[in-house]
mmCIF file of the C-alpha atoms, coordinates in Angstrom:
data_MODEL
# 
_entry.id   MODEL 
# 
loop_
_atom_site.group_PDB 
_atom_site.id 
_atom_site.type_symbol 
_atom_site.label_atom_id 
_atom_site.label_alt_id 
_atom_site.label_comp_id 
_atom_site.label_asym_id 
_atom_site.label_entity_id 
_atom_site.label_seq_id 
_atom_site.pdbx_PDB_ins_code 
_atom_site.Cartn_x 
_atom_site.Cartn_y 
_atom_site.Cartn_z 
_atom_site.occupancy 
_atom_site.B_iso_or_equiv 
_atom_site.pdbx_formal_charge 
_atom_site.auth_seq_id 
_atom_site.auth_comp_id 
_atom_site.auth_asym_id 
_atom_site.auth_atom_id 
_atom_site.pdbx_PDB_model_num 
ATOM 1   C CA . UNK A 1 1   ? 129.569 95.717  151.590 1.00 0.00 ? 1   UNK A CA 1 
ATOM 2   C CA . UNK A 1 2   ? 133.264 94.480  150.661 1.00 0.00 ? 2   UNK A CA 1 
ATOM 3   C CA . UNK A 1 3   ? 134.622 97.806  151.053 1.00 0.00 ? 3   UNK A CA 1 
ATOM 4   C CA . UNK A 1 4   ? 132.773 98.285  154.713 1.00 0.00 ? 4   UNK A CA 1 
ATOM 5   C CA . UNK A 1 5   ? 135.185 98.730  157.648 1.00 0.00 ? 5   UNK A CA 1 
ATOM 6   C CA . UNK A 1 6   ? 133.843 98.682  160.924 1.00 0.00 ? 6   UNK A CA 1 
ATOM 7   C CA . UNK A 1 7   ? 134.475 101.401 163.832 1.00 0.00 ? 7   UNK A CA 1 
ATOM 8   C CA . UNK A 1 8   ? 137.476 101.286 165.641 1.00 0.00 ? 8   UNK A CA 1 
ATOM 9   C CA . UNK A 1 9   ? 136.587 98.855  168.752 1.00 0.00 ? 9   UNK A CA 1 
ATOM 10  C CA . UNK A 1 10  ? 134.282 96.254  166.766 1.00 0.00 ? 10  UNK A CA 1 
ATOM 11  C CA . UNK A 1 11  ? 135.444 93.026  165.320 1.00 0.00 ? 11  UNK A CA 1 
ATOM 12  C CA . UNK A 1 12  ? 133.800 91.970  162.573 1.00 0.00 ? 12  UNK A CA 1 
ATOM 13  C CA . UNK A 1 13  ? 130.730 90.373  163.989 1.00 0.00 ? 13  UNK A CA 1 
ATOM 14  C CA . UNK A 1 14  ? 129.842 93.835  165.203 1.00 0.00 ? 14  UNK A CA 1 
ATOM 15  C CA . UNK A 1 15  ? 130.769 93.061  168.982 1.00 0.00 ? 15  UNK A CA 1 
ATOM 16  C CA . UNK A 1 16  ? 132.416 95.103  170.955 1.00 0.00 ? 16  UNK A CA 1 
ATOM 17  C CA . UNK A 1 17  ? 136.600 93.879  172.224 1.00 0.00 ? 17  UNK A CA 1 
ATOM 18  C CA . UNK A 1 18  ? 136.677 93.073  175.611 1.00 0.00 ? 18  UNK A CA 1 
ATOM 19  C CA . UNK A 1 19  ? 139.658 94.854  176.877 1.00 0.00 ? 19  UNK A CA 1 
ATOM 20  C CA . UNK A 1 20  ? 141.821 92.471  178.941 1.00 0.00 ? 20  UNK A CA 1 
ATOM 21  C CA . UNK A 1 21  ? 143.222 95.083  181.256 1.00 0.00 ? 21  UNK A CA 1 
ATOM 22  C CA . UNK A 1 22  ? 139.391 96.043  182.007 1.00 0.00 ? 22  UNK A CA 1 
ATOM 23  C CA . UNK A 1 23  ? 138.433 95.630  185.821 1.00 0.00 ? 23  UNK A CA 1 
ATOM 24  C CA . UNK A 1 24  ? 136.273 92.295  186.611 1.00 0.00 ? 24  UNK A CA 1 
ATOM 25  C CA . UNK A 1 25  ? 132.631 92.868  188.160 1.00 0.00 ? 25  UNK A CA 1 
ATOM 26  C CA . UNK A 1 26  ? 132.257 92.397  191.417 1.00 0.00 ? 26  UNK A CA 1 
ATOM 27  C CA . UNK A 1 27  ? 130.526 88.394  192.148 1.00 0.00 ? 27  UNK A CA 1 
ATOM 28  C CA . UNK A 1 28  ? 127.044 88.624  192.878 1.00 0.00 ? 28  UNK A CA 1 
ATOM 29  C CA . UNK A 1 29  ? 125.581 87.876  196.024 1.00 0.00 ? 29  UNK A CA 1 
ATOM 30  C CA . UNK A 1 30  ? 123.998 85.040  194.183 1.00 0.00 ? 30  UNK A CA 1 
ATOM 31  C CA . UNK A 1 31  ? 127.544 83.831  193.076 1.00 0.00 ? 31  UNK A CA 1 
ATOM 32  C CA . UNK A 1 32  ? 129.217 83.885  196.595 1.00 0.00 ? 32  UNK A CA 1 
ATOM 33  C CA . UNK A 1 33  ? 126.320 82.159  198.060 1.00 0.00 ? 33  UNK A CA 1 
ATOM 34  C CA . UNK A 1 34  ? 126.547 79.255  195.147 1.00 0.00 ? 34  UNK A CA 1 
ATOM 35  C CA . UNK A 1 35  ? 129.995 78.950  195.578 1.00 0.00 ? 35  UNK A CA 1 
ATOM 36  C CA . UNK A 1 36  ? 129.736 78.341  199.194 1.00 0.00 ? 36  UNK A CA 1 
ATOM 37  C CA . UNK A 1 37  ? 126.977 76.230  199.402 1.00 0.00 ? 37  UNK A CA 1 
ATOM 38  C CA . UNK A 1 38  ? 127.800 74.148  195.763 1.00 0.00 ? 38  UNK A CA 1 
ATOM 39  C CA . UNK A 1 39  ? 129.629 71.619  197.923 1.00 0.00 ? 39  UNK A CA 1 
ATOM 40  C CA . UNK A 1 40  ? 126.955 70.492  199.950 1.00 0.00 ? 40  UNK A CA 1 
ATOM 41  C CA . UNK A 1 41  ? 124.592 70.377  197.388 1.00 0.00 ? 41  UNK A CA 1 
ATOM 42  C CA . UNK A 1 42  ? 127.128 68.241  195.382 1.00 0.00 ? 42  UNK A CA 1 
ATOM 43  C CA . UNK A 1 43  ? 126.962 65.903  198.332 1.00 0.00 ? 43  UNK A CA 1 
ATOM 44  C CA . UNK A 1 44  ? 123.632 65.603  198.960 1.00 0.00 ? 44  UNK A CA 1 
ATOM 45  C CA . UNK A 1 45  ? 122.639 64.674  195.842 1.00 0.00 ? 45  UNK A CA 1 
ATOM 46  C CA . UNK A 1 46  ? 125.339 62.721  193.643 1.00 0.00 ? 46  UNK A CA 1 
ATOM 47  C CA . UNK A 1 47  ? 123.368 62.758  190.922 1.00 0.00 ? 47  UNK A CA 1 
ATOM 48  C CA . UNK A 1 48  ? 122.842 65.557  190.117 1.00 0.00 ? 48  UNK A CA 1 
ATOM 49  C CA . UNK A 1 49  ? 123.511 67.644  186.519 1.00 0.00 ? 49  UNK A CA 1 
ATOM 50  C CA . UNK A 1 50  ? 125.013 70.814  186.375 1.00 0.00 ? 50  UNK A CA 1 
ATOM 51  C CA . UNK A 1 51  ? 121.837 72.999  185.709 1.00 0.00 ? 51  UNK A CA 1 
ATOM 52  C CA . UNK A 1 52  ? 119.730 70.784  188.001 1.00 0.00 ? 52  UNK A CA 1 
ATOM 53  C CA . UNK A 1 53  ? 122.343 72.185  190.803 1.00 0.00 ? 53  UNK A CA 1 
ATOM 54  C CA . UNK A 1 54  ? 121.965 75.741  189.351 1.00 0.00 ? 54  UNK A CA 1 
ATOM 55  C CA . UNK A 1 55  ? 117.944 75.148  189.699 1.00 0.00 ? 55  UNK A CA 1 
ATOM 56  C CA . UNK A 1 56  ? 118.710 73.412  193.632 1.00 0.00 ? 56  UNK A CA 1 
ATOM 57  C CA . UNK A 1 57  ? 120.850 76.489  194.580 1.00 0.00 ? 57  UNK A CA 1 
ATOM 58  C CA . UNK A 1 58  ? 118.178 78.610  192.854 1.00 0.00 ? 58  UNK A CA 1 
ATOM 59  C CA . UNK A 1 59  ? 115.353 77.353  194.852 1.00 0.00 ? 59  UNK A CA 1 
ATOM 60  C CA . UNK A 1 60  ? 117.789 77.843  198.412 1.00 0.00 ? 60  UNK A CA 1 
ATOM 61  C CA . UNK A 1 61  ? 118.376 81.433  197.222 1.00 0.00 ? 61  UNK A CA 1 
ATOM 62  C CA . UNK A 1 62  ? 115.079 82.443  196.393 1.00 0.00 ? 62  UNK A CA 1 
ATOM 63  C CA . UNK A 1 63  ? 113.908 80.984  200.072 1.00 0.00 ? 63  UNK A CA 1 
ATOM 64  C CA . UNK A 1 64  ? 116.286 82.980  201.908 1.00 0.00 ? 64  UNK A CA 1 
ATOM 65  C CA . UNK A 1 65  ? 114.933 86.690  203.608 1.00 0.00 ? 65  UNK A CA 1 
ATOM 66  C CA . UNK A 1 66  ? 116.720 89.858  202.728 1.00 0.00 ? 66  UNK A CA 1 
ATOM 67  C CA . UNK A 1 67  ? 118.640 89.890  206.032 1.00 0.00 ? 67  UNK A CA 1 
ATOM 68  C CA . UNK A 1 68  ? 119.900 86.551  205.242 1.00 0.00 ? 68  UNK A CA 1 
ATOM 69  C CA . UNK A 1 69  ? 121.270 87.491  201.943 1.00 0.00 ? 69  UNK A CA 1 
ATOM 70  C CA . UNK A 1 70  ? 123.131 90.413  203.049 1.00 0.00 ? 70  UNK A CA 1 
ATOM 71  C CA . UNK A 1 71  ? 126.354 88.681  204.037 1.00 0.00 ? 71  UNK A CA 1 
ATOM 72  C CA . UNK A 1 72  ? 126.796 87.472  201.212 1.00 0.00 ? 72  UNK A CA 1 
ATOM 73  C CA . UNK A 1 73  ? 126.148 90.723  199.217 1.00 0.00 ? 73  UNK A CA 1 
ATOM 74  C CA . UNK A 1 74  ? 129.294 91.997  201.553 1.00 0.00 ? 74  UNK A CA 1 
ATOM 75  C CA . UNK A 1 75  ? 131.448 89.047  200.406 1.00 0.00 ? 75  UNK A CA 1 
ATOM 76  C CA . UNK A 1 76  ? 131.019 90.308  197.224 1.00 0.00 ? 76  UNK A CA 1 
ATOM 77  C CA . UNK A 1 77  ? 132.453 93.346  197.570 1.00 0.00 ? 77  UNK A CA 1 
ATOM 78  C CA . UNK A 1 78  ? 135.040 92.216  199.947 1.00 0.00 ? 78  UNK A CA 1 
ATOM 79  C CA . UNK A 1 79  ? 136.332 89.619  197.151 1.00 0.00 ? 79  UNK A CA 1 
ATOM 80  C CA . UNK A 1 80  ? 136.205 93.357  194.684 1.00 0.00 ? 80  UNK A CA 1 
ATOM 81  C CA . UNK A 1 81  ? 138.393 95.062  196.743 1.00 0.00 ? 81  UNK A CA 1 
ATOM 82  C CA . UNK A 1 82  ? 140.994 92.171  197.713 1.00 0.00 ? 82  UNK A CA 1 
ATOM 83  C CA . UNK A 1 83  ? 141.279 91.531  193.607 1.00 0.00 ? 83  UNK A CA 1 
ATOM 84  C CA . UNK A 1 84  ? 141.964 95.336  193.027 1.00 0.00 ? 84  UNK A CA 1 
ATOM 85  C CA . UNK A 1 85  ? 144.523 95.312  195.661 1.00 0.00 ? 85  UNK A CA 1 
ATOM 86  C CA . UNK A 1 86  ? 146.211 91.852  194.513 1.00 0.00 ? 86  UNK A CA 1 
ATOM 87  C CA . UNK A 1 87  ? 145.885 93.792  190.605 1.00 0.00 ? 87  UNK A CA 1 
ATOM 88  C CA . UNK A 1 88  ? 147.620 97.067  191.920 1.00 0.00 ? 88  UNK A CA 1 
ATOM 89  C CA . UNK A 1 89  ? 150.368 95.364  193.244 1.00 0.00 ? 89  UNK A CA 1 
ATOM 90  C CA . UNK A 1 90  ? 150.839 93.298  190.359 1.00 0.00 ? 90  UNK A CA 1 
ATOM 91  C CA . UNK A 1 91  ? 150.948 96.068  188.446 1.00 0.00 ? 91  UNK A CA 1 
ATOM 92  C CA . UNK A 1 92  ? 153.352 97.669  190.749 1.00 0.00 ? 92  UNK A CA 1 
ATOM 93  C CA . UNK A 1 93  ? 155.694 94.568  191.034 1.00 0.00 ? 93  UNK A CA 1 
ATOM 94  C CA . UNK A 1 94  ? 155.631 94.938  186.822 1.00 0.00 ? 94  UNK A CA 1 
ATOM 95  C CA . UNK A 1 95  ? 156.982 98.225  186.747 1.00 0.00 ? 95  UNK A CA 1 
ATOM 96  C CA . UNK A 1 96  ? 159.722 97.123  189.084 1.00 0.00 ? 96  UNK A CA 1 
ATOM 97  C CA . UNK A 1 97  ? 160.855 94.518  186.642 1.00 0.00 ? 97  UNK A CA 1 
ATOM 98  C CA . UNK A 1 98  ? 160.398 96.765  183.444 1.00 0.00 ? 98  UNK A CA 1 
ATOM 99  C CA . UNK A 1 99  ? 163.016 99.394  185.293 1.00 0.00 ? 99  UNK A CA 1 
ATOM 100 C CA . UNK A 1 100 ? 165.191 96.703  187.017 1.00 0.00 ? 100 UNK A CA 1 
ATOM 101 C CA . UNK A 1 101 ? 165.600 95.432  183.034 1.00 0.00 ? 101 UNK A CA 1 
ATOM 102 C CA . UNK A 1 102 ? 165.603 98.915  181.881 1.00 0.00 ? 102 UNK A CA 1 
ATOM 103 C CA . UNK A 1 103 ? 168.363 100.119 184.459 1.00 0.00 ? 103 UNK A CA 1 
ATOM 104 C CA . UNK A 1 104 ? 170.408 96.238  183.321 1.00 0.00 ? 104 UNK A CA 1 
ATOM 105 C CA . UNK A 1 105 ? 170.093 97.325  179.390 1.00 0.00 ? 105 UNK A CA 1 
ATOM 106 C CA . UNK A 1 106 ? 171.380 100.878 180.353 1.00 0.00 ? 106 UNK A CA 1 
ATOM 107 C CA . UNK A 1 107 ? 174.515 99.285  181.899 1.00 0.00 ? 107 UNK A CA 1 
ATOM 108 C CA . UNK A 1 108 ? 174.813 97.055  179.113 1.00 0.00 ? 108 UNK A CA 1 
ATOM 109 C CA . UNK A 1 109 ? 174.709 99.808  176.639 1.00 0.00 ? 109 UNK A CA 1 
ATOM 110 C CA . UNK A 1 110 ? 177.358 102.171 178.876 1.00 0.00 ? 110 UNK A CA 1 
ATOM 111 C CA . UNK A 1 111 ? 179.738 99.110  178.986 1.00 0.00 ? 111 UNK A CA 1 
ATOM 112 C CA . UNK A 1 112 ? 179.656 98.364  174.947 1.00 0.00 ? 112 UNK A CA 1 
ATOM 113 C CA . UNK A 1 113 ? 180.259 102.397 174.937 1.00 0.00 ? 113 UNK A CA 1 
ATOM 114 C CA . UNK A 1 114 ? 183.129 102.113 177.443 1.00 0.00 ? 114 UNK A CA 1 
ATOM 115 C CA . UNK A 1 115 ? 184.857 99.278  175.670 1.00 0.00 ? 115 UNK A CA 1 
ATOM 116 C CA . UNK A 1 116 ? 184.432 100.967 172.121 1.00 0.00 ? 116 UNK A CA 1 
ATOM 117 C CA . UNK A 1 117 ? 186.242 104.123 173.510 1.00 0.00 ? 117 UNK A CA 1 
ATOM 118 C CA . UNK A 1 118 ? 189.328 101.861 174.846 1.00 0.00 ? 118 UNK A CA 1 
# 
């Protein structure tokens, strides 16, 4: 068992890495409708513990009809596709930088060449 080396992807407890750069889930209807009703629930009872809100928000979910739900469900993806777009041009904006200090080193590296040849 000392000499055991796990596949290429596990850590040692046998999990799988998260990758960072992986693409998030999209929110559950369940989550847009807690985090837009949370508030109020907060407010209408003080009191209350953190899985005593989750069992609240529960109960509110689990009253609502299918056609109620459904805006929510469209939030969800909404919030998906307004995160890839922010990610893309993040991305984008990166490469900028990585050939605006690519193009800088370049000139750098001309002028040292320049000034050994005087």
């Amino acid at each position: 068992m000392r000499d055991y080396v796990p596949p290429k992807g596990f850590g040692k407890r046998g999990r799988k890495r998260k990758d960072p750069n992986a693409p998030k889930r999209p929110p559950s209807a369940f989550f847009v409708f807690c985090s837009e009703y949370r508030p109020s629930v907060k407010q209408q009872y003080p009191g209350l513990s953190i899985g005593d809100c989750a069992k609240k928000l529960g109960e509110m979910w689990s009253k609502l009809s299918q056609s109620e739900k459904l805006p929510y469900e469209e939030k969800g993806q909404c919030v998906l596709s307004e995160a890839a777009s922010r990610s893309s041009h993040k991305q984008t904006n990166q490469r900028k930088k990585n050939e605006t200090h690519q193009c800088y080193h370049d000139d750098r590296d001309k002028q040292t060449v320049n000034t050994d040849k005087s």
